[in-house]
C-alpha positions as CSV (number, residue, x, y, z in Angstrom):
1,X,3.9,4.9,10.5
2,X,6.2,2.4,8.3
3,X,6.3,-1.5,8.0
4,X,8.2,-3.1,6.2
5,X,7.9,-6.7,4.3
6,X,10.3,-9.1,2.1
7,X,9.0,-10.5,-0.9
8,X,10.9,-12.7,-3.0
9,X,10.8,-12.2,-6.1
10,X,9.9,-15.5,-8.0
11,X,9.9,-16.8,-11.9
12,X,6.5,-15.6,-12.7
13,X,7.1,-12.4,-11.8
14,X,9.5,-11.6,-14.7
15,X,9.1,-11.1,-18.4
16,X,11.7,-12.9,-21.0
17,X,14.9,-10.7,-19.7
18,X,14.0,-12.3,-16.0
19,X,13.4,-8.5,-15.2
20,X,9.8,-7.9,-12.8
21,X,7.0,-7.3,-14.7
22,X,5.6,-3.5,-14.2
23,X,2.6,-5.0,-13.0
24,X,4.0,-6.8,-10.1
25,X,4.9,-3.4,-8.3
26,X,0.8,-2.8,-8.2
27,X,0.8,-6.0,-6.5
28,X,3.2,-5.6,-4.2
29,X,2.2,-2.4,-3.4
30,X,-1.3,-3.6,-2.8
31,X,0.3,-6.1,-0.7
32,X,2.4,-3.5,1.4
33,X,-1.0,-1.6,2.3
34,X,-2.6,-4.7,3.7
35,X,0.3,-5.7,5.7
36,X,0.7,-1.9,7.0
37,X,-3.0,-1.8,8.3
38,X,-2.2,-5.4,10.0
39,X,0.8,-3.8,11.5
40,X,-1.0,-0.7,12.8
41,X,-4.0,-3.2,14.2
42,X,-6.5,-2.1,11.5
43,X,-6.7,-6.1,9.7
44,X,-9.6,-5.5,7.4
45,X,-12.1,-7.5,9.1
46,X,-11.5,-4.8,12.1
47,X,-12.3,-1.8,9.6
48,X,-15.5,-4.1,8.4
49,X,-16.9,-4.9,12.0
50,X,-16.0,-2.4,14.0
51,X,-15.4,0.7,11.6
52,X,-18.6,-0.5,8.9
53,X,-16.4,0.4,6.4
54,X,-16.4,-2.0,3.2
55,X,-12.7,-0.9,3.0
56,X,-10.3,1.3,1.4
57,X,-11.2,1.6,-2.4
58,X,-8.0,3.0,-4.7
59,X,-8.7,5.7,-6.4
60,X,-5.5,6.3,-8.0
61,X,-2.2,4.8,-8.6
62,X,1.3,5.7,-9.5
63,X,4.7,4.1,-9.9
64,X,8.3,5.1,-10.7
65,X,10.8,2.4,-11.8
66,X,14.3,3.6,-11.3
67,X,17.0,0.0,-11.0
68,X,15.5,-3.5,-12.5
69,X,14.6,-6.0,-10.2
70,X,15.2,-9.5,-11.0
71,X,14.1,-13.2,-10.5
72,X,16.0,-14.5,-7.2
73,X,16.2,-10.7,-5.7
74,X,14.6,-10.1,-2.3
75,X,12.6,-7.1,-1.8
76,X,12.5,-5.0,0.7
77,X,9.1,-3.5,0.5
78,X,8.4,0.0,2.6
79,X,4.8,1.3,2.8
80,X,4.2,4.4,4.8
81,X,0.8,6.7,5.2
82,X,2.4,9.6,3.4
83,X,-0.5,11.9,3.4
84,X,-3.8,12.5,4.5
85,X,-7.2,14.3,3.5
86,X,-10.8,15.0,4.0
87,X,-11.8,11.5,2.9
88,X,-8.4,10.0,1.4
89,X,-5.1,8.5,2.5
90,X,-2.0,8.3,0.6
91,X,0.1,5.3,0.6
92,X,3.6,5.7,-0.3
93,X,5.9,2.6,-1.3
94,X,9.4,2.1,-1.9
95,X,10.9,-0.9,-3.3
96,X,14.6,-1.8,-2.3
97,X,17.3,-4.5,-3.3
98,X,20.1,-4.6,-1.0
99,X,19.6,-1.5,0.2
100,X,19.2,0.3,-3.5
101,X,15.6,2.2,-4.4
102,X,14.0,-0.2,-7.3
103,X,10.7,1.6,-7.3
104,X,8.5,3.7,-5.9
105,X,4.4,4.2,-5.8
106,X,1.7,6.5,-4.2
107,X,-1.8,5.2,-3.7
108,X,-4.5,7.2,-3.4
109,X,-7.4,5.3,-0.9
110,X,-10.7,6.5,-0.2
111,X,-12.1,5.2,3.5
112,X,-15.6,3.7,1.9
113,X,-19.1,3.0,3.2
114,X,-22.6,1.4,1.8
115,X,-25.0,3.8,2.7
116,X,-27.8,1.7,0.6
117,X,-27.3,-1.4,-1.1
118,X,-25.7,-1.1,-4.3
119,X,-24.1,1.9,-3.2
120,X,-20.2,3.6,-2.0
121,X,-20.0,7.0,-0.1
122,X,-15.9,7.8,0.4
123,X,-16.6,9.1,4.6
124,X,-13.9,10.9,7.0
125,X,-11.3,8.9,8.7
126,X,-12.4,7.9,12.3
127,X,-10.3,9.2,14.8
128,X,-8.9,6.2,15.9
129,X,-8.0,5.1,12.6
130,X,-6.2,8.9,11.8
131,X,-4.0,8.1,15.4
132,X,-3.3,4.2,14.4
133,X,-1.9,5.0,11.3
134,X,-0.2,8.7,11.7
135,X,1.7,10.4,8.4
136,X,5.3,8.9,8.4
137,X,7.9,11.8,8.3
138,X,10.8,10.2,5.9
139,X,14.2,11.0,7.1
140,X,15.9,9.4,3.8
């Protein structure tokens, strides 16, 4: 599964050169993974009440920066489950302007529970999460 979002790209986003900010990627890649569970009808208050799950903790985080993006650009912002594991999903993201790759990130999530207060146990995908959100197969 894919979705895809635009994000402009606004003043405070850039450093002096009016070039994004490395930081902002994170961001928007955080942003791509919320907007790809909403897509696939997993909104987190559905993965809270109906999954007990207190989310989808990162665990690890990557980014490539290939082409500078710059204030006044629109991003095109594909996030795609590009892997999953016992107890993790991978989130892959790539970061387009006018149909050129900007960037590009891999986020490790672990599906997370509170067994006991004060505490986080990563737990296997439910099915139904594993068949909302199926690996996407790039073709790129």
């Amino acid at each position: 599964m894919k979705n895809e979002i635009e994000i402009p790209v606004e003043w405070g986003d850039t450093d002096p050169a009016t070039i994004v900010f490395y930081p902002n990627y994170f961001r928007w890649f955080d942003i791509g993974t919320r907007h790809l569970l909403d897509a696939a009808g997993l909104p987190y208050k559905k993965l809270i009440s109906e999954f007990g799950l207190l989310g989808l903790p990162l665990v690890e985080a990557n980014g490539k920066f290939l082409n500078p993006i710059r204030f006044g650009d629109t991003v095109r912002l594909v996030s795609f489950v590009s892997s999953w594991q016992r107890m993790t999903v991978q989130i892959g993201h790539r970061a387009e302007v006018n149909g050129k790759c900007c960037g590009e990130g891999l986020e490790t999530r672990v599906l997370a529970k509170q067994p006991t207060p004060g505490t986080i146990k990563a737990v296997p995908p439910p099915e139904r999460i594993l068949q909302a959100l199926p690996v996407y197969a790039q073709t790129e």
